[in-house]
N, C-alpha and C positions, 0 to 999 in steps of 0.2 A: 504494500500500500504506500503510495507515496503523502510524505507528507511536505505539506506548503510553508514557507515560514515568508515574513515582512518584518521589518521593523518603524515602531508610531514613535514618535515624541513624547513625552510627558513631565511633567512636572521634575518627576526625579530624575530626569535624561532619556535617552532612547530605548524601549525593550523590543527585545525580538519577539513575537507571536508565533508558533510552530502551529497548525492544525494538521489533522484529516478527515476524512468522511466520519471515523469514530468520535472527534471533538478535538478539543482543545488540548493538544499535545504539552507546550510548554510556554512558559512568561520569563524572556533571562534579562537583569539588569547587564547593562553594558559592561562592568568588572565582576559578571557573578561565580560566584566562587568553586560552584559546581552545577558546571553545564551540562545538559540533557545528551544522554550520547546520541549520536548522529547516525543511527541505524536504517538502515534500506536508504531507498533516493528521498532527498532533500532537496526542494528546487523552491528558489525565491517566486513570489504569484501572490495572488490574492487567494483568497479560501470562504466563502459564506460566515464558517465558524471564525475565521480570523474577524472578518470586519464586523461580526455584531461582538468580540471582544470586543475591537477597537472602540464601538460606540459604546458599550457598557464602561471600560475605563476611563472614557473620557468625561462621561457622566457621575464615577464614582470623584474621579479628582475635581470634581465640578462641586461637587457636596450635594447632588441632588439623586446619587443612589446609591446605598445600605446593601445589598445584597446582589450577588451575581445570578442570571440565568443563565447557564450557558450548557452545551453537551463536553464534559470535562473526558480523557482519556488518559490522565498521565501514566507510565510505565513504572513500576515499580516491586518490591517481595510483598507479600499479603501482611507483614508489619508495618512496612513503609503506607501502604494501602491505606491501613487504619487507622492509623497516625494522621494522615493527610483527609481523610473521612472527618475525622475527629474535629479537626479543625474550622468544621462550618459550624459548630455548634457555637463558637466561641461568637457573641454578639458585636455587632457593630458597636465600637468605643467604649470595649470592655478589654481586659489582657487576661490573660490564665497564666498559672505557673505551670513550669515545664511537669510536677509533682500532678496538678490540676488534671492536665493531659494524659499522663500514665493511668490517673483515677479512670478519667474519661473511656480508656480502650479496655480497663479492665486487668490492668499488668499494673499496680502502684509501686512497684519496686521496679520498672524499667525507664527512667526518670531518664539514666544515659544514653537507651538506646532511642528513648522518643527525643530526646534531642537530636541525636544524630538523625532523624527521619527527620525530622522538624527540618533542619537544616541541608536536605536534599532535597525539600518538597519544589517541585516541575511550574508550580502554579503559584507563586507568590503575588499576595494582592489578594488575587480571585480565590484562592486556599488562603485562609488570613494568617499564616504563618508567624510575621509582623508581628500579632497579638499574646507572641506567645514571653513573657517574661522570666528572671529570675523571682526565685522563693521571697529575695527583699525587695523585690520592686524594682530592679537592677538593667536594664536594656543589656542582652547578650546579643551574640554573633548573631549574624543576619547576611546571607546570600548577596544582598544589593548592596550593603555595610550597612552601619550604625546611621551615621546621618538621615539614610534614607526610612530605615524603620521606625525614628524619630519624628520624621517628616510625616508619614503615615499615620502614627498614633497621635500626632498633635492634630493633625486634618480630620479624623473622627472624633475629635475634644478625648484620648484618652490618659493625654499628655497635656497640660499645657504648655502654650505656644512658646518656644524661647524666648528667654528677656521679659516673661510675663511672670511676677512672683505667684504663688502659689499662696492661697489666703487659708490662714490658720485660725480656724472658728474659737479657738480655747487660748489662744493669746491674750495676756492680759495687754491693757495699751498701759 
């Protein structure tokens, strides 16, 4: 099956789009850390599934859509699967701990290897990977980097926005 790849503009720089007739193959930031392997023909085009991403992205970095429709296909082991399954539960401008996520697939002691799934997931953005944090509230590695995960969770209010202090209800003045 061959699949089509483009790459859109966005806010956080260029991503590539992979599809096929099966869905939405892959989403890579431009320095991502671990790229989608390049199995069967790969030929630059448009794809139906590529460009109703491209419209749903452009619409989520717009702040006027919460949730993806799309036919998703990433490649993966049936852990990684799950792991990446896992990850739509997590709500628009909410974070989970990596601890959260292991609860979630039903392994709470595999905290390192659902990180490591975390951190191959094909679909970042549209899998909100992003959302996934340290135990203290910590921003970890992230496929696009750090900036960009930052970027993301301030754009869904689950971060405020840099330079913006953070108000402390139980402060005395």
């Amino acid at each position: 099956m061959s699949t089509t790849w483009t790459h859109i503009d966005s806010p956080v720089g260029p991503l590539l789009l992979a599809a096929d007739d099966a869905g939405l193959r892959a989403i890579e930031f431009r320095d991502n850390r671990h790229p989608v392997k390049r199995d069967g023909d790969w030929q630059a085009g448009t794809h139906p599934v590529i460009d109703n991403a491209a419209a749903q992205l452009r619409e989520y970095f717009a702040g006027t859509r919460r949730t993806f429709d799309l036919p998703l296909a990433p490649r993966g082991t049936a852990f990684q699967r799950a792991v990446w399954d896992a990850l739509d539960a997590i709500p628009y401008g909410e974070t989970w701990s990596y601890a959260q996520l292991a609860r979630r697939i039903g392994n709470p002691a595999a905290m390192r290897a659902v990180g490591a799934a975390n951190g191959r997931n094909p679909l970042p953005i549209v899998r909100p990977c992003h959302r996934v944090i340290g135990a203290d509230g910590a921003l970890t590695g992230f496929g696009g980097g750090l900036p960009t995960k930052r970027f993301l969770l301030e754009l869904e209010g689950a971060l405020p926005k840099a330079g913006v202090a953070a108000t402390d209800l139980f402060a005395t003045a």
